[in-house]
ZAMAR-562911 format. One record per residue (C-alpha): residue number from 1; residue in one letter; z, y, x. Coordinates in nm, 3 decimals. Layout:
BEGIN
- i, aa, c3, c2, c1
- NUM, A, Z, Y, X
...
REM end
This chain:
BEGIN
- i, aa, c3, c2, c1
- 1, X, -1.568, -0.602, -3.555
- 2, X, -1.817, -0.864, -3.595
- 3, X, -1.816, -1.096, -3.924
- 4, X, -1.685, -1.418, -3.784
- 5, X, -1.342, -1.210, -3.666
- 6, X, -1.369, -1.092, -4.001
- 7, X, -1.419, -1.407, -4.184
- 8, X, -1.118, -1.525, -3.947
- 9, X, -0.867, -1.245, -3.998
- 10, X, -0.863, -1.340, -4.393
- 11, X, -0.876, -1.674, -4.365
- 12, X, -0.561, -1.643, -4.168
- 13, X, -0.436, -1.358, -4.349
- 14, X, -0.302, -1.550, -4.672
- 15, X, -0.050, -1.728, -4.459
- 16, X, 0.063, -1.435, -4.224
- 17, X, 0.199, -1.113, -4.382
- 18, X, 0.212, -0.916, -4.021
- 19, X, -0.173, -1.031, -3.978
- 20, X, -0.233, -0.903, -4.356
- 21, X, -0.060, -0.604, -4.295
- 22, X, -0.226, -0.499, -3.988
- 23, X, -0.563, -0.588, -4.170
- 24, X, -0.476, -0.363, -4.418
- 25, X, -0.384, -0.099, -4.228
- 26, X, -0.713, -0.173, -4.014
- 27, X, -0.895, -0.079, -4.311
- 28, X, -0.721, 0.219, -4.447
- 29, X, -0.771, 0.368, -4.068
- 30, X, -1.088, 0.303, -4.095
- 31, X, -1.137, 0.451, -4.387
- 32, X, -1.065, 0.781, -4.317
- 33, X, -1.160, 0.796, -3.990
- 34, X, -1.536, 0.715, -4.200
- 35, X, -1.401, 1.055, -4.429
- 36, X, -1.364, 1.198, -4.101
- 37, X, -1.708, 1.151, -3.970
- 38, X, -1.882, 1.244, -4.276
- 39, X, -1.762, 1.580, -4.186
- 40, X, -1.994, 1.829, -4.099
- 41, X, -1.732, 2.032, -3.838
- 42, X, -1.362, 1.917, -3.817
- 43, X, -1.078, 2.161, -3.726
- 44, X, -0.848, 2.138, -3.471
- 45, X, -0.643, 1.960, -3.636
- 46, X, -0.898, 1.720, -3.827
- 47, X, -0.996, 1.634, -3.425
- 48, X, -0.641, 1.556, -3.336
- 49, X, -0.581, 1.331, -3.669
- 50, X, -0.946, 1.207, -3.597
- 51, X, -0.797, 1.105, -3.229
- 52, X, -0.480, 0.941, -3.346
- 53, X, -0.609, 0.705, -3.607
- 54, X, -0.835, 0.557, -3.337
- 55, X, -0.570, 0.484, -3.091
- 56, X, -0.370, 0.304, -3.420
- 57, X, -0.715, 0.126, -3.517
- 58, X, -0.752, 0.041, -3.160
- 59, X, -0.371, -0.090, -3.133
- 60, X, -0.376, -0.266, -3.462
- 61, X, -0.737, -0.438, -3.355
- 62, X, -0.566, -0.567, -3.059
- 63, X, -0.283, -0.687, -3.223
- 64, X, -0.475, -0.915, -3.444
- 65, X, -0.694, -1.058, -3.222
- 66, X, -0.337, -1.181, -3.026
- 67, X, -0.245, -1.312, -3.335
- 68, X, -0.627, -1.454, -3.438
- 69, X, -0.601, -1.604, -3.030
- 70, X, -0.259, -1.823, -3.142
- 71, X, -0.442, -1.978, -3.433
- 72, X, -0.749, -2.043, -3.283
- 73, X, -0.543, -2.186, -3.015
- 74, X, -0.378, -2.422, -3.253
- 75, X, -0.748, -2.528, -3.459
- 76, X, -0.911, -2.669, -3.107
REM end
């Protein structure tokens, strides 16, 4: 995610809990997905949980940028 979207998501973040929360939850994915990749070898089931927090980064990503699209939307 580049800095502007960033910069953008908190901006917008103070007055939207659902944006807030899916930042948060943005971050916490990509947290351990970063524990994750440290790994030198992941199990199966480190690969699976490795798998799934992508797809809910990915989901979560795209719901924010529909949300960061309605306020941008509203700015111009």
């Amino acid at each position: 995610m580049e800095e502007k979207e960033r910069l953008l998501i908190i901006k917008f973040s103070e007055a939207d809990p659902e944006l807030k929360r899916l930042w948060d939850e943005h971050q916490d994915y990509e947290n351990k997905l970063r524990n994750l990749e440290n790994k030198v070898r992941l199990s199966p089931e480190e690969e699976l949980e490795k798998k799934r927090l992508q797809k809910l980064k990915l989901s979560g990503k795209d719901k924010m940028f529909e949300i960061l699209k309605k306020y941008t939307a509203q700015e111009n």
